[in-house]
C-alpha positions as CSV (number, residue, x, y, z in Angstrom):
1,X,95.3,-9.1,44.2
2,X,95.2,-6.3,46.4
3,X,91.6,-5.0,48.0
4,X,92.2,-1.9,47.0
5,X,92.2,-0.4,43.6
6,X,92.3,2.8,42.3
7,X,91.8,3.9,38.3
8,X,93.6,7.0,37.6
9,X,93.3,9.1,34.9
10,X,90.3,8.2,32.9
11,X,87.0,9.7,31.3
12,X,84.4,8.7,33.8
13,X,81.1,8.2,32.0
14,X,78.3,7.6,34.1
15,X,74.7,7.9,32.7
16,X,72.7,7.3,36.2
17,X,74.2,10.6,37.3
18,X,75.2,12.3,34.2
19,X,78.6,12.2,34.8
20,X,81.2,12.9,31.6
21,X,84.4,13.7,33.9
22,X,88.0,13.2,34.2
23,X,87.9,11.7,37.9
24,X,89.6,8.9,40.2
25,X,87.7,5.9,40.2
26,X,88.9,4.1,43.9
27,X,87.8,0.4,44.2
28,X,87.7,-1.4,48.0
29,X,86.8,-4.9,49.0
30,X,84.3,-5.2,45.7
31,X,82.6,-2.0,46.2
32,X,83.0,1.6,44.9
33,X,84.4,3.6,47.6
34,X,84.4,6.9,45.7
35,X,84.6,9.1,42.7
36,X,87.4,11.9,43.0
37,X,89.0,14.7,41.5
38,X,92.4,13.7,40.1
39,X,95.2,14.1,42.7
40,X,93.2,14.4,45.7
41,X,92.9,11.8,47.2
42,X,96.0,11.4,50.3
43,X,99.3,9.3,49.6
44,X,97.9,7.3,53.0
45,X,94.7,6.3,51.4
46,X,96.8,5.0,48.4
47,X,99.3,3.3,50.0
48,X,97.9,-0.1,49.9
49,X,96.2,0.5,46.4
50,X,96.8,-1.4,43.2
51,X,97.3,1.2,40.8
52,X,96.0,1.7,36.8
53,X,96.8,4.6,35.0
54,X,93.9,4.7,32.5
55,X,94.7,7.9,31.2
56,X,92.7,8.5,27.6
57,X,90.3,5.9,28.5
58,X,86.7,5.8,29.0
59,X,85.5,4.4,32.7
60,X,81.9,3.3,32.5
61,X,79.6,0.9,34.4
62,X,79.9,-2.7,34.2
63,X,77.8,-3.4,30.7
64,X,74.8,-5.4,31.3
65,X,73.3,-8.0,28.4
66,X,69.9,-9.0,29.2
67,X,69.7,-11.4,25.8
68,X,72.8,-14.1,26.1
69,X,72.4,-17.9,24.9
70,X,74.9,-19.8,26.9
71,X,73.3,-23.2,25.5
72,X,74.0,-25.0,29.0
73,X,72.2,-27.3,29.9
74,X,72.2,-29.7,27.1
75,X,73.7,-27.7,24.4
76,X,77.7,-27.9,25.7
77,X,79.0,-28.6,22.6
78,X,78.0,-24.8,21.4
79,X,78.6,-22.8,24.5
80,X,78.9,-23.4,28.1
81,X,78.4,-21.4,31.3
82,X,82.3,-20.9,31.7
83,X,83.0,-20.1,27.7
84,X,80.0,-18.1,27.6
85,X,81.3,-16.2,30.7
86,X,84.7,-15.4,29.7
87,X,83.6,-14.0,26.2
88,X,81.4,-11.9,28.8
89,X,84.1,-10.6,30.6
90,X,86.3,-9.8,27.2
91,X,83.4,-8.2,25.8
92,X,83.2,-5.8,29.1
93,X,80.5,-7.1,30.0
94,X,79.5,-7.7,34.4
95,X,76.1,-8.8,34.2
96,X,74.5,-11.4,31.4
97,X,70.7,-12.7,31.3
98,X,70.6,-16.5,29.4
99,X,67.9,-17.2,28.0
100,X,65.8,-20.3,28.9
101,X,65.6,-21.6,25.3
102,X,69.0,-24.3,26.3
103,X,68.3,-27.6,25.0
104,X,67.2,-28.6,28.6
105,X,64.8,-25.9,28.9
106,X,65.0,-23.5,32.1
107,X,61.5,-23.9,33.4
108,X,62.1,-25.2,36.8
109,X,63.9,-23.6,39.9
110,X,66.2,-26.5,39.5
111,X,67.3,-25.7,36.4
112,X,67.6,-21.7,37.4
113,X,69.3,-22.8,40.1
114,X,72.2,-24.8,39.0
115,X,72.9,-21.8,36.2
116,X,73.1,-19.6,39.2
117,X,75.3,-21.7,41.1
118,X,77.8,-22.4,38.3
119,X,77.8,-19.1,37.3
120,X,78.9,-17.8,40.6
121,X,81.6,-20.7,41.2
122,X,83.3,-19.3,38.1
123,X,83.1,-16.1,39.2
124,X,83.8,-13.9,35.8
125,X,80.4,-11.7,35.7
126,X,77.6,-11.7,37.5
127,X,74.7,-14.3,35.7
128,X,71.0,-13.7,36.1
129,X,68.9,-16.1,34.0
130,X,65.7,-15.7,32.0
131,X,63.2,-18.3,33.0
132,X,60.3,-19.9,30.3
133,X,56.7,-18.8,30.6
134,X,55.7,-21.8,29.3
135,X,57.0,-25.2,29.8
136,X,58.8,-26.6,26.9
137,X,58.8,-23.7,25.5
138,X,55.3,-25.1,23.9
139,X,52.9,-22.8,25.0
140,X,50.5,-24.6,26.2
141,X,51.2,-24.6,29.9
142,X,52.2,-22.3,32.4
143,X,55.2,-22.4,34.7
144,X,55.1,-21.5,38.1
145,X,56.4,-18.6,37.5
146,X,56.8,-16.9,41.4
147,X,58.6,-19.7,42.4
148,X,61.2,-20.0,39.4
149,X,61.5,-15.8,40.4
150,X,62.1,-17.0,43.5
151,X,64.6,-19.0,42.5
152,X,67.0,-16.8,41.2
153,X,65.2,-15.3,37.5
154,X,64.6,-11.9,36.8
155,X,62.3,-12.1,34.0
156,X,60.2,-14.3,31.4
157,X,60.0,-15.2,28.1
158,X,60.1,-18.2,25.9
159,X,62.7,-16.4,23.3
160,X,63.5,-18.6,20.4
161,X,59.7,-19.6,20.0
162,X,56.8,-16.4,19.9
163,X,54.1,-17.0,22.2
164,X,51.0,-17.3,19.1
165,X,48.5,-17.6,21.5
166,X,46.9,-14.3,23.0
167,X,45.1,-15.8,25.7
168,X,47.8,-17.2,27.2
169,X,49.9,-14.6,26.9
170,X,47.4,-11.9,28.8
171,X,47.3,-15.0,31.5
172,X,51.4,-14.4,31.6
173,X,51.5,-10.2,31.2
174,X,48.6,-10.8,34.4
175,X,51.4,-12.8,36.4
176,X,53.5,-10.6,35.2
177,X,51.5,-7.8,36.4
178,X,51.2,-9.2,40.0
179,X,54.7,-10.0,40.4
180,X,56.3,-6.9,39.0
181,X,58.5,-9.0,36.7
182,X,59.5,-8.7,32.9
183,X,58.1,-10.7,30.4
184,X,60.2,-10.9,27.2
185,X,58.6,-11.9,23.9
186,X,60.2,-12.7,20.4
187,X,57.8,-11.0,18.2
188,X,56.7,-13.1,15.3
189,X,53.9,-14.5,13.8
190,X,55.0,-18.4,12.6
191,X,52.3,-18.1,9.6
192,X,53.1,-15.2,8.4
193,X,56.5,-15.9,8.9
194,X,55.9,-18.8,6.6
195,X,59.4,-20.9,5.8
196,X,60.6,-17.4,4.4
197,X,64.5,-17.3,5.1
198,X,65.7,-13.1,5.3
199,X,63.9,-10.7,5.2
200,X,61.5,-10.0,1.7
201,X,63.0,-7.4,-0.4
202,X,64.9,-6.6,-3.1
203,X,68.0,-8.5,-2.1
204,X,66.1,-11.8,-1.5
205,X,64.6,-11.6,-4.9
206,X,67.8,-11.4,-6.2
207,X,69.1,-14.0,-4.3
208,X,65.8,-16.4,-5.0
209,X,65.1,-16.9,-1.5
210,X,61.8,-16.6,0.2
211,X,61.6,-13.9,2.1
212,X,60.1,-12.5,5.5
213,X,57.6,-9.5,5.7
214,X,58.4,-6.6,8.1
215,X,54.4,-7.1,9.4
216,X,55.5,-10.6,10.6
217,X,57.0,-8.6,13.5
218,X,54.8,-6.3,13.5
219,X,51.4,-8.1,13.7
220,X,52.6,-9.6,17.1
221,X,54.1,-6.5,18.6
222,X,50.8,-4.8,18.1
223,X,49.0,-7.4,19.6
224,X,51.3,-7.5,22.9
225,X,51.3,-3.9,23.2
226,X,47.4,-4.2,23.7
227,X,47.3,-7.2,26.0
228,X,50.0,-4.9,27.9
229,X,47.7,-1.6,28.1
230,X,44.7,-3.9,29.2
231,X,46.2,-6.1,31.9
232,X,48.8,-3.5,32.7
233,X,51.8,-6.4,32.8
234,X,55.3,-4.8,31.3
235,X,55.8,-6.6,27.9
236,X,59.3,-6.2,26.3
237,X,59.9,-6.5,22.7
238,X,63.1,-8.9,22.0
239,X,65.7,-7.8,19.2
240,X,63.4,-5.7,17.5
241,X,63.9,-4.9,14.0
242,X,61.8,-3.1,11.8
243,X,60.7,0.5,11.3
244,X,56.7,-0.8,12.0
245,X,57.9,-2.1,15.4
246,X,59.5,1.2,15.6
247,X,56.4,2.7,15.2
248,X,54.2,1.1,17.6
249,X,56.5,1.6,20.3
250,X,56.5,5.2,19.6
251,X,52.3,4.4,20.0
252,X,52.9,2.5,23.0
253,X,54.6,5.7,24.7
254,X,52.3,8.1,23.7
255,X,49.5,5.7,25.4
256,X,51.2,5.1,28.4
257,X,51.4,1.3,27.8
258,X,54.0,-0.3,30.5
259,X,56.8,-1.5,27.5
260,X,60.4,-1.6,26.6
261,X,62.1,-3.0,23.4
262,X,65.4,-3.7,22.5
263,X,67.9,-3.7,19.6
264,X,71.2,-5.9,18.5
265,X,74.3,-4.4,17.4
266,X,74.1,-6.8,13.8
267,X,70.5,-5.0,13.2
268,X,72.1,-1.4,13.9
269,X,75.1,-1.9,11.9
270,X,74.1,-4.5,9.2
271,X,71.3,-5.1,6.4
272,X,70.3,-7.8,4.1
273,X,73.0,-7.0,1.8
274,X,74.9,-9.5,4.5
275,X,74.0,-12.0,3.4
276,X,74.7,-11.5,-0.6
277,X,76.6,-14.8,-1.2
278,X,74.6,-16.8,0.9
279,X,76.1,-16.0,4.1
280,X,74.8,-18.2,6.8
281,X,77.1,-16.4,9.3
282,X,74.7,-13.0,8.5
283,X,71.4,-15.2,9.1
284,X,69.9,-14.1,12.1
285,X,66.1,-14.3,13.5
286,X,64.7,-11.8,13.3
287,X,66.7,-11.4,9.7
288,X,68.7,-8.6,8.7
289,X,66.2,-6.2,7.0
290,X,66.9,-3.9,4.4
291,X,68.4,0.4,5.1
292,X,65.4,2.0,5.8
293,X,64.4,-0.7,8.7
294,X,68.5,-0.2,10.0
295,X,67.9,3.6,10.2
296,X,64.4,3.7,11.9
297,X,66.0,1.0,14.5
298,X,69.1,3.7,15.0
299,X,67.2,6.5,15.3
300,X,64.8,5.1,17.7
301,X,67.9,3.6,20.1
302,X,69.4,7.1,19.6
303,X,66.6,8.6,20.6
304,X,65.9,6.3,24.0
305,X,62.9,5.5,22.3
306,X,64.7,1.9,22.3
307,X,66.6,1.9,25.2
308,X,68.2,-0.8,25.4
309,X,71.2,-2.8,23.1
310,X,71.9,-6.4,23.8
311,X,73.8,-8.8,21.9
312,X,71.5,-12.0,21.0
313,X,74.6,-13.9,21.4
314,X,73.3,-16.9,19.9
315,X,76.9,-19.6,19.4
316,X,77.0,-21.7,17.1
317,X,79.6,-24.4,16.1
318,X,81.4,-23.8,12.2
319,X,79.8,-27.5,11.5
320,X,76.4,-26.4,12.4
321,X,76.7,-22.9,10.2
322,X,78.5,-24.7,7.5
323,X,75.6,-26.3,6.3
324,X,73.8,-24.9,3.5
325,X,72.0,-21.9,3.6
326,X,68.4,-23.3,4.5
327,X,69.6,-25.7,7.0
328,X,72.1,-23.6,8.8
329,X,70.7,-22.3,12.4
330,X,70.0,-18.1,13.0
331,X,72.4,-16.5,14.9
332,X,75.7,-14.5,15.9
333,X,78.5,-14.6,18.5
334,X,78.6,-11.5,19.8
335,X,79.4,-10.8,23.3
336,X,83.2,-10.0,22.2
337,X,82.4,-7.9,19.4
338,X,79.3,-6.0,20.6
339,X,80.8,-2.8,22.3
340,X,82.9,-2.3,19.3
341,X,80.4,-2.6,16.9
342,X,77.9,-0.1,18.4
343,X,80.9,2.5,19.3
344,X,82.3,2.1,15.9
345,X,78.4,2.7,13.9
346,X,76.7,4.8,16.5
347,X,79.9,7.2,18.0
348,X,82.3,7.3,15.5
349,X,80.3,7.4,12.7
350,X,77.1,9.4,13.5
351,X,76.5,11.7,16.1
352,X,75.5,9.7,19.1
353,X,76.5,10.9,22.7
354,X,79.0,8.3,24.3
355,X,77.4,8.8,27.6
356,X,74.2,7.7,25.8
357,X,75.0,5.0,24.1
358,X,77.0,3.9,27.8
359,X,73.4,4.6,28.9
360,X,71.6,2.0,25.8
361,X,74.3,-0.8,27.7
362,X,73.9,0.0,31.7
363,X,70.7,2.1,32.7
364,X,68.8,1.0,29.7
365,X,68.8,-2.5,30.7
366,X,69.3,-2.2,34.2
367,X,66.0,0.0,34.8
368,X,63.7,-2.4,32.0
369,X,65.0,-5.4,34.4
370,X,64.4,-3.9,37.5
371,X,68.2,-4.6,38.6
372,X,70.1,-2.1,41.0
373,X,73.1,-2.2,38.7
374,X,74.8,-0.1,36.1
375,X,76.0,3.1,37.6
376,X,79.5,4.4,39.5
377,X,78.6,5.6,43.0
378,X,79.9,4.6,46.5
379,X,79.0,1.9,47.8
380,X,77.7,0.0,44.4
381,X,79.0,-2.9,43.6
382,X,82.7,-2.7,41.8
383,X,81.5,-3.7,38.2
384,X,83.7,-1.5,35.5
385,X,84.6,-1.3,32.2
386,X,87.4,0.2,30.8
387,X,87.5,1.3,27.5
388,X,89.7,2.5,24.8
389,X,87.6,4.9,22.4
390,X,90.1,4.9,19.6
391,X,91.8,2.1,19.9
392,X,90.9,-0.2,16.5
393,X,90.9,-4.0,16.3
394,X,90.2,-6.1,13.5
395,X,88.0,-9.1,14.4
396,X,89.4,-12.4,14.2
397,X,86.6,-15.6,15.7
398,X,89.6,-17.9,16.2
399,X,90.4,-15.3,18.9
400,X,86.5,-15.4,21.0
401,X,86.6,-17.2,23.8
402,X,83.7,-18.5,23.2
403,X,82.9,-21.6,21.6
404,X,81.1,-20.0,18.5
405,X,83.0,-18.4,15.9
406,X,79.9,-17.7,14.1
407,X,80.2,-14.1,13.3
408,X,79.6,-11.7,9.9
409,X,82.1,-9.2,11.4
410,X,85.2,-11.8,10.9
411,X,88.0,-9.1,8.9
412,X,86.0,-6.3,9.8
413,X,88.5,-3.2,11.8
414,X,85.9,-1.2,14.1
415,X,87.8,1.5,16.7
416,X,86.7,1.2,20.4
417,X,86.9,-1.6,22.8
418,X,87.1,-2.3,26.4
419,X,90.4,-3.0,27.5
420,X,89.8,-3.5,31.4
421,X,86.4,-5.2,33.0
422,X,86.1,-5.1,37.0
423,X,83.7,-7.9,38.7
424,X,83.2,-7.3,42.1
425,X,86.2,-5.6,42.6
426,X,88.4,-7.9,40.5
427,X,90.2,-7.2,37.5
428,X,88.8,-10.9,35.3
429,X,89.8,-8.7,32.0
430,X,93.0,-6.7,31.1
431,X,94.1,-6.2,27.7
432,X,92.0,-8.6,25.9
433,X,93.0,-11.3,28.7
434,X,90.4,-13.0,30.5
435,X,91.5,-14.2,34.1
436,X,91.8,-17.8,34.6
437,X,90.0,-18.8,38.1
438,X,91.0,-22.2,40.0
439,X,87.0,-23.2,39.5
440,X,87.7,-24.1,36.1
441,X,89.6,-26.9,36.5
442,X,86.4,-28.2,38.3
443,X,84.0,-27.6,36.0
């Protein structure tokens, strides 16, 4: 491929500098050289150029995902680094955050270090992993938390199991303090959590299932919010999903309190009605609550209240969610679907901004994570996404490239997706076509 490449004739949305423009994106040796009015840049500089005519397109920022579980190490049978990867890159996605929850856990710089190192062999995005507060995951014991930073993570959390106890998590928002680092909590308390299975309402009633309460989340997001305020460590709230939670992070703004949250597209487009039937590939944790939960959750990432979306991609094999209902593991593959989904429910449908909900994908997540990414000016790096905003798809799992076909949106049509993602100056997407790299055959 050439060095130099030049997208013509698209929308260029960029929320860092407010830009909603018809300009000339030009690409060279992995950086941005320059934004331009159409047609004025000279025939000499273009010469050498690779050329894309993206004309009706949208030209945004490389989207960022800072909640991906790529289940490597251990858990290869569900996901890997490379699968997870290239349903990154088909999903327009340049930058992905894996969690530490893998069946080996990611709580040494060992561990963080071989996920950074297999990540960049393959090239396809850029991966930045999450590394455990806790070792195990079992709360109980801290990791050394500078030196796994220093080894490559950008934040903390133990996601996939709530850390119940509050001493040790204003020990963590202290480190977190001192090292000016994320830490990244699933909010929920286990007992009052119970062995409920979706959320309690109406429709699990009807269904006979036990269900779980709204305060389950919101008992532990209070709690963090004040260890936050009192150590002043940055506490993030993980897929957040009720309109309680909603609540207190309006509280936590009004205070001052250093904290973020974020929402998944399945909470903004879906509720418990999902799962009528006993859908396992609608079970999710936290659940899918019922309409008046969906609509605080939109209005609050609408808003920037919430500013950040991330998928939760969570892959699972069709053996494991085949199982019945109460045995079947949470979670939905959604790196390939998400962009769609929140165009499709927030843009088309209601009245969100593009350029803000660009913003919920790119300088939401970039700015919560500290990251220098996620905005179109020269000299950044060359991550781009090109997307069609009325172009409509209907989803079909046998198509994901990743290894989990574990999705609720399977027959569902939803109009916008990305159509072009740029890495570092290469094109690793183009019309739903993920690049094949030499690494793989390697790995």
């Amino acid at each position: 491929m050439k060095n130099k490449l030049l997208l013509t004739g698209g929308r260029v949305l960029d929320p860092a500098s407010q830009t909603d423009a018809n300009m000339d994106v030009l690409i060279e040796d992995g950086k941005i050289q320059g934004l331009y009015t159409p047609g004025t840049l000279s025939a000499e500089i273009l010469s050498d150029a690779a050329v894309r005519d993206v004309s009706g397109c949208i030209v945004a920022p490389g989207l960022i995902d800072m909640h991906v579980h790529l289940r490597e190490p251990g858990g290869e049978a569900n996901e890997t680094i490379l699968t997870g990867m290239k349903a990154a890159a088909a999903g327009g996605f340049t930058t992905i955050c894996p969690m530490p929850n893998s069946p080996i856990t990611a709580d040494s710089p060992e561990i963080i270090q071989m996920i950074r190192k297999r990540s960049q062999a393959i090239g396809l995005t850029e991966v930045l992993p999450i590394a455990a507060i806790s070792k195990g995951l079992a709360g109980r014991e801290m990791t050394d938390i500078a030196a796994l930073i220093e080894s490559g993570a950008v934040a903390i959390s133990d996601d996939g199991m709530p850390v119940t106890s509050s001493r040790f998590m204003a020990d963590a928002l202290g480190i977190s303090r001192r090292l000016n680092i994320l830490l990244i909590d699933h909010c929920e308390d286990p007992e009052l959590k119970g062995d409920g299975l979706m959320h309690e309402g109406a429709v699990s009633a009807k269904l006979g299932l036990k269900g779980i309460s709204a305060v389950s989340e919101a008992v532990p997001i209070a709690r963090n919010l004040l260890l936050a305020q009192a150590t002043g460590g940055h506490i993030h709230v993980a897929h957040i999903s009720t309109k309680e939670g909603v609540a207190l992070m309006a509280f936590a703004r009004q205070q001052g309190i250093h904290a973020s949250a974020e929402a998944t597209p399945h909470h903004l487009c879906l509720t418990d009605e999902a799962l009528k039937g006993f859908s396992t590939m609608a079970r999710v944790s936290p659940p899918l609550r019922s309409p008046e939960h969906r609509e605080a959750v939109r209005q609050a990432v609408k808003s920037g209240l919430i500013p950040c979306i991330a998928t939760d991609h969570a892959p699972w094999s069709l053996q494991a969610k085949s199982q019945e209902f109460a045995k079947a593991p949470n979670g939905i593959s959604g790196l390939e679907t998400a962009f769609a989904v929140v165009w499709d429910t927030l843009v088309v449908h209601d009245d969100m901004s593009p350029l803000d909900l660009i913003a919920r994908l790119t300088t939401g997540p970039a700015r919560v994570l500290g990251l220098d990414r996620g905005r179109l000016r020269a000299g950044s790096v060359a991550d781009v996404v090109v997307i069609n905003p009325i172009l409509k798809k209907t989803v079909d799992p046998r198509d994901f490239y990743s290894k989990g076909q574990n999705t609720p949106f399977g027959g569902m049509t939803f109009q916008g997706w990305p159509v072009m993602t740029i890495h570092q100056g290469n094109i690793v997407m183009e019309d739903g076509k993920v690049a094949v790299h030499p690494e793989e055959a390697d790995l």
